[in-house]
MARTI-100637 format. One line per field, with one value per residue (C-alpha): residue number from 1; residue in three letters; x, y, z. Coordinates in Angstrom, 3 decimals. Example, Ala and Ser with C-alpha at 12.3 -4.5 7.8 and 13.67 -1.06 7.14 Angstrom:
num <- (1|2)
residuo <- (ala|ser)
X <- (12.300|13.670)
Y <- (-4.500|-1.060)
Z <- (7.800|7.140)
END
This chain:
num <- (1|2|3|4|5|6|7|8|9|10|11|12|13|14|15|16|17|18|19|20|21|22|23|24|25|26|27|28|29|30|31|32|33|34|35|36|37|38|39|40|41|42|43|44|45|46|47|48|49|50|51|52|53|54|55|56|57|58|59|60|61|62|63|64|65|66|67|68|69|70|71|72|73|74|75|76|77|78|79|80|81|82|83|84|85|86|87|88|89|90|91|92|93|94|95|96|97|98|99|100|101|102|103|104|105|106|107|108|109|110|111|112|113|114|115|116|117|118|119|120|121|122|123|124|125|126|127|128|129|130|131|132|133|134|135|136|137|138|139|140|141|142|143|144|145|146|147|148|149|150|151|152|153|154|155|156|157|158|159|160|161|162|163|164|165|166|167|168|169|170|171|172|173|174|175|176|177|178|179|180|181|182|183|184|185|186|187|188|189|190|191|192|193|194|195|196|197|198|199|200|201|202|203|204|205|206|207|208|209|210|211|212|213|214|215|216|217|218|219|220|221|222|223|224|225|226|227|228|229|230|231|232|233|234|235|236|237|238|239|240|241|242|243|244|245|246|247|248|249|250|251|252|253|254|255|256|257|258|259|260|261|262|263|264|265|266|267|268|269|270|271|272|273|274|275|276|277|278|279|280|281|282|283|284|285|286|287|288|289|290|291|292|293|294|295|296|297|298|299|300|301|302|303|304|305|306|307|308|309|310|311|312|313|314|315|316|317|318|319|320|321|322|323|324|325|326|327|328|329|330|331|332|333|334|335|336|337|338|339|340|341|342|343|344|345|346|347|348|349|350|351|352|353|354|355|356|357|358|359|360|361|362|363|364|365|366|367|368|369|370|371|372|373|374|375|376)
residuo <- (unk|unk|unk|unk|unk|unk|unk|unk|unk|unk|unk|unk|unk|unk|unk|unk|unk|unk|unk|unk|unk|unk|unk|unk|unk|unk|unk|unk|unk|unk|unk|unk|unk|unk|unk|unk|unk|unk|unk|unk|unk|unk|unk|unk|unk|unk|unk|unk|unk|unk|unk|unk|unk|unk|unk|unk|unk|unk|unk|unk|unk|unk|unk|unk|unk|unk|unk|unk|unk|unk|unk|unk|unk|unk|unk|unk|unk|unk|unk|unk|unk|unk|unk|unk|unk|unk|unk|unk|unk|unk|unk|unk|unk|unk|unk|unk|unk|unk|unk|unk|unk|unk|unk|unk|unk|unk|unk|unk|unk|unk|unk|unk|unk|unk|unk|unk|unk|unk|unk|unk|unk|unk|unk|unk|unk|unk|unk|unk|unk|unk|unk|unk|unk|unk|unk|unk|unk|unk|unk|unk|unk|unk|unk|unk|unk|unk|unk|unk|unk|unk|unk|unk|unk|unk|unk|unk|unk|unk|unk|unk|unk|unk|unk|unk|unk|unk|unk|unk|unk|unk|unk|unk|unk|unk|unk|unk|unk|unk|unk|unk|unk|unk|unk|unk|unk|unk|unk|unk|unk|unk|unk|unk|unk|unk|unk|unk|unk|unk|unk|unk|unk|unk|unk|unk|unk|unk|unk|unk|unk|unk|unk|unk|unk|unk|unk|unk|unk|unk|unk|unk|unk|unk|unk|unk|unk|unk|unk|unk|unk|unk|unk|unk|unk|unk|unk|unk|unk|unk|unk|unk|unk|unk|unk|unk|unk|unk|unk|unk|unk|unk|unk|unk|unk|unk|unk|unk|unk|unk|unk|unk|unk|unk|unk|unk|unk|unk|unk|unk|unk|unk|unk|unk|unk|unk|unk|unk|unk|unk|unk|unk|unk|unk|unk|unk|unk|unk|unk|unk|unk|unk|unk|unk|unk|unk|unk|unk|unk|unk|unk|unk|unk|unk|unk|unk|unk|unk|unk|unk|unk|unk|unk|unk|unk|unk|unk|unk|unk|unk|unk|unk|unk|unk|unk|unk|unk|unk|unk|unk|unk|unk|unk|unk|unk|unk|unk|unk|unk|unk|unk|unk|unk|unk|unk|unk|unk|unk|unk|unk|unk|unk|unk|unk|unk|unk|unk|unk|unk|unk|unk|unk|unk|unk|unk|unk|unk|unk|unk|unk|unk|unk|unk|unk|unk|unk|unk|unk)
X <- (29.284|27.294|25.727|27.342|24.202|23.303|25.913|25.200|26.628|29.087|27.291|23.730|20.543|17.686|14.570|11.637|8.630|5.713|6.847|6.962|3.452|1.654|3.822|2.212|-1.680|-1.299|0.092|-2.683|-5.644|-4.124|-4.751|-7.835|-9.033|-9.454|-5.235|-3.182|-0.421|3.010|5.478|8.695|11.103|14.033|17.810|17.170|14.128|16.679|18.897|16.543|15.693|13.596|11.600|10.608|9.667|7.793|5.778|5.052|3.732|1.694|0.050|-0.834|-2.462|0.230|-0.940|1.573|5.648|7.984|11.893|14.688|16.227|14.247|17.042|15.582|12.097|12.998|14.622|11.168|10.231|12.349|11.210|7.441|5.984|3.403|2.183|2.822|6.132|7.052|10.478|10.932|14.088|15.408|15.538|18.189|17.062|18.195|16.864|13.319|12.448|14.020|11.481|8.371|8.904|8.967|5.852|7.299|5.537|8.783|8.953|8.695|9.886|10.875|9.740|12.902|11.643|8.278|8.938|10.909|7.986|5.689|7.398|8.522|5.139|3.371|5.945|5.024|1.193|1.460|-0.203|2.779|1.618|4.004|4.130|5.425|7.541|7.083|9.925|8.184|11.012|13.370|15.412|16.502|14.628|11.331|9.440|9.508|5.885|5.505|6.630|4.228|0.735|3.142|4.634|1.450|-0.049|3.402|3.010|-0.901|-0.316|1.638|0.234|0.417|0.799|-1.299|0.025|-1.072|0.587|1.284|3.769|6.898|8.644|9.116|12.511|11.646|8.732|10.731|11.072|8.449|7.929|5.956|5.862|8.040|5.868|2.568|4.325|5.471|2.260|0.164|2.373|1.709|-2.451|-2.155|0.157|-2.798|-5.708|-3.918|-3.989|-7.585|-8.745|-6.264|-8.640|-6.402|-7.285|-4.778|-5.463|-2.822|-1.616|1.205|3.419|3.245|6.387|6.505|6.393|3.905|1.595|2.278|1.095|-0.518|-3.072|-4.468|-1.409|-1.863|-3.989|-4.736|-1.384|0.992|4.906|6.102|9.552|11.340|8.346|7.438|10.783|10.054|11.631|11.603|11.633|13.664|13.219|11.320|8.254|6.226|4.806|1.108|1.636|3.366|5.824|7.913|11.928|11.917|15.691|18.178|21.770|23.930|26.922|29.384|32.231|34.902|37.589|37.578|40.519|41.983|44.683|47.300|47.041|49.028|48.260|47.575|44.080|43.492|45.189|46.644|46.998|43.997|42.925|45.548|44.263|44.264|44.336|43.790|41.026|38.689|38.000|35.710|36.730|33.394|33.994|32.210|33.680|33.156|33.546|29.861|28.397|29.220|30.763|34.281|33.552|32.081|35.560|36.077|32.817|29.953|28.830|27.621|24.671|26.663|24.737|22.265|24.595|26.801|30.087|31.991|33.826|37.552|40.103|39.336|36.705|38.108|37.171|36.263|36.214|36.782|37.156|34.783|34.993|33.338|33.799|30.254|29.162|30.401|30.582|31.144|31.932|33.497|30.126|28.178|25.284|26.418|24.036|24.852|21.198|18.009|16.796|18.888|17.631|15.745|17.965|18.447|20.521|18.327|19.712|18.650|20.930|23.911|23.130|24.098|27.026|28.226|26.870|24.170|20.997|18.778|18.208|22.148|22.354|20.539|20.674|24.723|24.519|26.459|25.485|27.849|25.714|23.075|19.651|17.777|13.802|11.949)
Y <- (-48.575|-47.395|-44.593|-41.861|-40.076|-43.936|-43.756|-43.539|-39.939|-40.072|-37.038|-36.194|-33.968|-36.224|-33.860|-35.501|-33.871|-35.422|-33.088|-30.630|-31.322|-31.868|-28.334|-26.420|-28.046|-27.169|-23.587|-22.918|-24.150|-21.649|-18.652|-19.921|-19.882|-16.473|-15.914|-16.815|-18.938|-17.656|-20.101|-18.901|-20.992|-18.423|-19.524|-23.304|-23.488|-22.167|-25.100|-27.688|-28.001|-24.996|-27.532|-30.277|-28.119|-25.643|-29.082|-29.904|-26.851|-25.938|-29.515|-28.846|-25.047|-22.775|-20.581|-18.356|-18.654|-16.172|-15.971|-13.381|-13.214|-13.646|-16.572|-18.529|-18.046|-18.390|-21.901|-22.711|-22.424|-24.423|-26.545|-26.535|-24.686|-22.687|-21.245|-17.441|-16.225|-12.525|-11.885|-9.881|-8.332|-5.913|-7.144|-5.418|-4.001|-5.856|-8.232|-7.043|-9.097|-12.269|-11.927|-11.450|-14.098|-16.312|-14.655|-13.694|-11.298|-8.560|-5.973|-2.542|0.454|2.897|4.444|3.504|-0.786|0.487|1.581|-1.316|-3.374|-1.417|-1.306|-4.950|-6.491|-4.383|-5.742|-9.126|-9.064|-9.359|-7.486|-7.756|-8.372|-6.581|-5.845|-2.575|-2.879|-0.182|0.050|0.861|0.585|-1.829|0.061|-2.164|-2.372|-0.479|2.826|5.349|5.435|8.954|8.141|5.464|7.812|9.576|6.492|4.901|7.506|8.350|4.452|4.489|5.883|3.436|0.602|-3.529|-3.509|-4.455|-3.334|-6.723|-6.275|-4.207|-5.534|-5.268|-6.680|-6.704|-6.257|-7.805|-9.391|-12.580|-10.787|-10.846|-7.470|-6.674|-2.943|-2.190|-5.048|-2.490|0.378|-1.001|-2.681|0.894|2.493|-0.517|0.248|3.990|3.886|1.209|3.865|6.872|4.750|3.571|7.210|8.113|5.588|3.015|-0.285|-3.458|-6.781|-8.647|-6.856|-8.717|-7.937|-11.036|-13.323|-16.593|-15.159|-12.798|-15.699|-17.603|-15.580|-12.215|-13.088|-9.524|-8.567|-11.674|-9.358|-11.015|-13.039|-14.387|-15.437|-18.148|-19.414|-21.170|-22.349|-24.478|-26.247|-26.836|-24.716|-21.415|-18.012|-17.778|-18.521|-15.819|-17.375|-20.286|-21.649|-22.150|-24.786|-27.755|-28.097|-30.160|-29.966|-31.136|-31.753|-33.851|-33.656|-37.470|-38.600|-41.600|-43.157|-42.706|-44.421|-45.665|-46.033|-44.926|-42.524|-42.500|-39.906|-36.876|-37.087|-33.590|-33.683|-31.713|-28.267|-25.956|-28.818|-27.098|-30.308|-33.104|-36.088|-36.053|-39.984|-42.586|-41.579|-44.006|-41.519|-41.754|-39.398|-37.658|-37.060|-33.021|-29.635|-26.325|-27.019|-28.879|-25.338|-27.099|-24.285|-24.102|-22.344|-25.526|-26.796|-28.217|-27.379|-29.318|-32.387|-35.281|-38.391|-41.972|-44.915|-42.294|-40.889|-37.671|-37.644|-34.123|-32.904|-32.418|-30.467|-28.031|-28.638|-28.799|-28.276|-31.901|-33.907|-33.645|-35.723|-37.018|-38.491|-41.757|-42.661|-42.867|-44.390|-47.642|-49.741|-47.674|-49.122|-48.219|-46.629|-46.206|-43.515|-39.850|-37.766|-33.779|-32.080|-34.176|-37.403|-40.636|-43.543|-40.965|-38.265|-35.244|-32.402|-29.513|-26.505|-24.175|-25.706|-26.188|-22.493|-21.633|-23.381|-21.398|-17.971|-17.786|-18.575|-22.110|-20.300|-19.794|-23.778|-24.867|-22.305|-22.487|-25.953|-26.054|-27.856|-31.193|-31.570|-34.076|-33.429|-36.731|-36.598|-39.133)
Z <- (33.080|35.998|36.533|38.669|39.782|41.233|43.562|47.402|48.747|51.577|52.908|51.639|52.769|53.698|52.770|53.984|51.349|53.682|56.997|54.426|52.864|56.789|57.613|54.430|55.533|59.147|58.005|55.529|58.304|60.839|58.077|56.741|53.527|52.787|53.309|50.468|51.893|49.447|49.808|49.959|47.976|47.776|48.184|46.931|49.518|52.581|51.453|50.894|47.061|45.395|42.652|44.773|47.359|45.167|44.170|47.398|48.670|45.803|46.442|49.851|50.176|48.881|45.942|45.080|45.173|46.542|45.261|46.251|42.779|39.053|38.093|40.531|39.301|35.886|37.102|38.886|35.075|33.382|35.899|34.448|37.483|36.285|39.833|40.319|40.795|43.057|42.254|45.865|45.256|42.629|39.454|37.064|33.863|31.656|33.092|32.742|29.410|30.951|33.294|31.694|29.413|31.487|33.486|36.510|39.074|39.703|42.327|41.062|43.342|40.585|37.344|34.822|35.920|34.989|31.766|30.935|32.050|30.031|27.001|26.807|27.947|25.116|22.591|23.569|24.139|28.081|31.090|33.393|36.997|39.610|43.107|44.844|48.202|50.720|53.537|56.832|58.809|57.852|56.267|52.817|49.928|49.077|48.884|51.600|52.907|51.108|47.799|47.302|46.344|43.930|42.448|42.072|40.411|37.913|37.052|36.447|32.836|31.758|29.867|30.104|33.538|36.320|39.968|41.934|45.269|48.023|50.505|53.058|55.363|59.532|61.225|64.112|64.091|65.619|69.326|71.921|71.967|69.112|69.581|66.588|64.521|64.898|64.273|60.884|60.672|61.030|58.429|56.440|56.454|57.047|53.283|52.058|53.225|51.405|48.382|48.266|49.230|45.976|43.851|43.734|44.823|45.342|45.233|46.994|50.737|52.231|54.928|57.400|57.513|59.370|62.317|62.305|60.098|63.472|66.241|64.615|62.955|62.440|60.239|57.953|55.151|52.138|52.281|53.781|53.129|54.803|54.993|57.858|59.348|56.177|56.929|60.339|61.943|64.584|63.256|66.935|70.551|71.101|68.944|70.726|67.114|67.175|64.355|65.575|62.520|61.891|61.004|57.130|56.587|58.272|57.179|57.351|56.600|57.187|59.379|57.262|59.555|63.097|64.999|68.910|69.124|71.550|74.584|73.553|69.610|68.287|65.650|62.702|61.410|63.998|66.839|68.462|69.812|71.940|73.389|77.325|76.949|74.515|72.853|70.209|67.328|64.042|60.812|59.410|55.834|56.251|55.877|55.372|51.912|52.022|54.429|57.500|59.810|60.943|63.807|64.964|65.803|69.469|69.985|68.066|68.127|65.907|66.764|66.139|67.662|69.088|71.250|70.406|69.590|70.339|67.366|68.682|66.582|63.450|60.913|57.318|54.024|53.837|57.000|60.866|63.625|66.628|69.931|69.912|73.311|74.646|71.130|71.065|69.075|66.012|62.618|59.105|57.588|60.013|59.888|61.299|61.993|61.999|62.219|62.887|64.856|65.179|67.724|69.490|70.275|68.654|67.329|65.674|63.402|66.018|68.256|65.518|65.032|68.714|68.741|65.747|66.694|64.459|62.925|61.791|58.717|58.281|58.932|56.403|53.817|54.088|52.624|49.549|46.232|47.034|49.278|47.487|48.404|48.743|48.804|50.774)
END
């Protein structure tokens, strides 16, 4: 009997681990050596495989890791990644032990966590590392720049724990005007001076994303956490990279079935699409059910040949339909190309994400676990 995990995916991600690799060198020369480059691996690596990913990156300048939830550290893990872990998000308390046990950096922003961590880590032997997040204007998760001196010194009594970080997070540091990025950016250092003057001294400041590791290089600190632009792509258009990275995933697929339709033949649910004449079509065997989005009926587009094919009628859980009139000749399993390069011409997730009224990191992130991730 063969073996199903052999067989060759209709529809696959292609993730291609040496972009990856060059991105994660080229990012950590821009810092220098003096920045720790955290390598953000949350939400399956934004679509494209947390373990391998975490591998690469720690192999080519990244020191630390950086994950939304603890399950996906404590799968990093099981995985046999020893690297640090910051757990960035809340982590519930009862979750607390999970995560110490399996040595996970989690972010503490009040004193019931603490306690837990305290308590726990003694129990077991540990000095639990954690980080506190300070909201300077973003308005989510995190200390209010006031409560931090108070926080830090309510935690300071408590035992087996070691505060290691000091970080948050920019709301728009994306945009080209970056006055809102220094604002949060002074709070930031004016928060970090009232706690040195307090006598406490932190060894890990973070607040840079990938855009501000890009193209402010005075906010980068001690670290910095880089996401989308390890994968290759924009933080938005706003952001003229000064890495050239490059995109690290393309998504394929198949011809499923190539025929012509009459003129006047209605395609896909809802008849939203009729054919003004005969009209040579291919069947793409990718839905919504795999992440791809159904707003991109009647309006996206697929590569086929190296030429795109215009998806015409509704996308469905499984499949839609394309145009192949300017891609001929198209055959029964032929490569389809929905985001990346094919014979020179291209279709990135920035652009997929304009079509659908959103974001790259949407794109790619929205890929759902059918979805076979392949590694070259």
């Amino acid at each position: 009997m063969t073996d199903p995990s052999l067989a060759i995916p209709l529809t696959f991600a292609e993730i291609d681990l040496g972009a990856l690799a060059q991105n994660c060198r080229l990012l950590k020369q821009h810092i220098g050596p003096e920045v720790l480059l955290m390598a953000v691996v949350k939400a399956n690596a934004y679509g494209h495989g947390a373990v391998e990913v975490a591998r690469a990156a720690l192999a080519n300048g990244a020191g630390h890791l950086a994950v939304a939830r603890f399950e996906e550290g404590v799968h990093l893990r099981e995985a046999g990644i020893d690297a640090p872990i910051l757990v960035m998000n809340y982590t519930l308390l009862a979750n607390v032990d999970t995560g110490i046990d399996h040595d996970l950096t989690l972010t503490v922003t009040d004193l019931p966590v603490i306690e837990r961590v305290s308590h726990y880590a003694g129990q077991v032997g540990k000095v639990a590392q954690v980080h506190v997040k300070i909201d300077t204007g973003m308005g989510r998760y995190g200390l209010l720049p006031d409560e931090v001196v108070s926080f830090f010194e309510q935690a300071a009594p408590y035992p087996h724990i070691e505060i290691q970080g000091l970080f948050s997070h920019f709301a728009v540091s994306d945009l080209a005007d970056k006055a809102y990025t220094w604002q949060q950016f002074e709070i930031f250092e004016r928060v970090s001076d009232a706690l040195r003057a307090a006598g406490f001294q932190v060894p890990i400041c973070h607040i840079a994303n990938s855009a501000a590791a890009l193209d402010l290089p005075a906010m980068h600190l001690d670290a910095v956490r880089v996401g989308i632009a390890m994968y290759g792509l924009h933080p938005s258009d706003e952001v003229d990279p000064a890495v050239p990275v490059q995109p690290v995933l393309t998504l394929k697929s198949t011809v499923a079935r190539v025929r012509t339709l009459p003129a006047g033949t209605s395609i896909s649910y809802g008849r939203t699409y009729i054919t003004p004449q005969a009209m040579p079509v291919a069947l793409v065997p990718v839905g919504y059910g795999d992440g791809y989005p159904r707003i991109l009926s009647n309006r996206g587009a697929v590569l086929i040949n190296g030429q795109r094919a215009p998806i015409v009628g509704r996308v469905c859980m499984d499949q839609f339909v394309v145009d192949i009139s300017d891609c001929s000749p198209v055959a029964l399993e032929d490569e389809v190309v929905l985001v990346g390069k094919q014979q020179g011409a291209r279709i990135s997730a920035e652009e997929v994400a304009s079509w659908a009224n959103t974001i790259n990191y949407e794109i790619t992130t929205g890929l759902l676990p059918r979805v076979r991730r392949v590694f070259v």
